[in-house]
N, C-alpha and C positions, 0 to 999 in steps of 0.2 A: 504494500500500500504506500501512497506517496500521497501528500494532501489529501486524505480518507481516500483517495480513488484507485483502484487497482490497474498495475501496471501489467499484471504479466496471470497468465492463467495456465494452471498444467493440466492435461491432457493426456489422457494414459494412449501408451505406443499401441501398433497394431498389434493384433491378437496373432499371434504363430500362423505361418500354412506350412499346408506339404507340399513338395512339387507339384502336382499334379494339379492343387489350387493355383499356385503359384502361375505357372505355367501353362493353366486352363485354355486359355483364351487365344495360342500359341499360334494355333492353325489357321485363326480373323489373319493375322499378320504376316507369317509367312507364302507365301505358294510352295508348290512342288520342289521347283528346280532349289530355289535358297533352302528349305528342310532340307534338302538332300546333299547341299555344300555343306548346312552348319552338321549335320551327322558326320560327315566325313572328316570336317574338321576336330571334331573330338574326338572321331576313331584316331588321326594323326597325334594331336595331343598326347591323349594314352597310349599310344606305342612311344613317343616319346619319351614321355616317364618312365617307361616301364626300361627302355634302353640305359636311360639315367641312374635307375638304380643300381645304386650299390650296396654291399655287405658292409656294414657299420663295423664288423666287429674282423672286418679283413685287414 
């Protein structure tokens, strides 16, 4: 409060989702051909990592 009047109001965050909420609405925004670059893209991704990894304890 500043001169009785309120300055600032809290507001609780969003309630959690799952992906699948999250993510619901995925198919409005992509078409075919871009789902099927960002799939691709993530399959690349995780081979990447997965090359990256190393043995921690090598």
């Amino acid at each position: 409060m500043r001169h009785k009047h309120p300055v600032a109001n809290l507001v609780p965050g969003a309630a959690r989702m799952t992906a699948i909420e999250a993510l619901g609405d995925i198919f409005a925004t992509l078409d075919d051909a871009e789902g099927t670059a960002w799939l691709d893209d993530i399959a690349r991704g995780d081979r990447l990592r997965v090359a990256e990894a190393r043995d921690p304890w090598a």
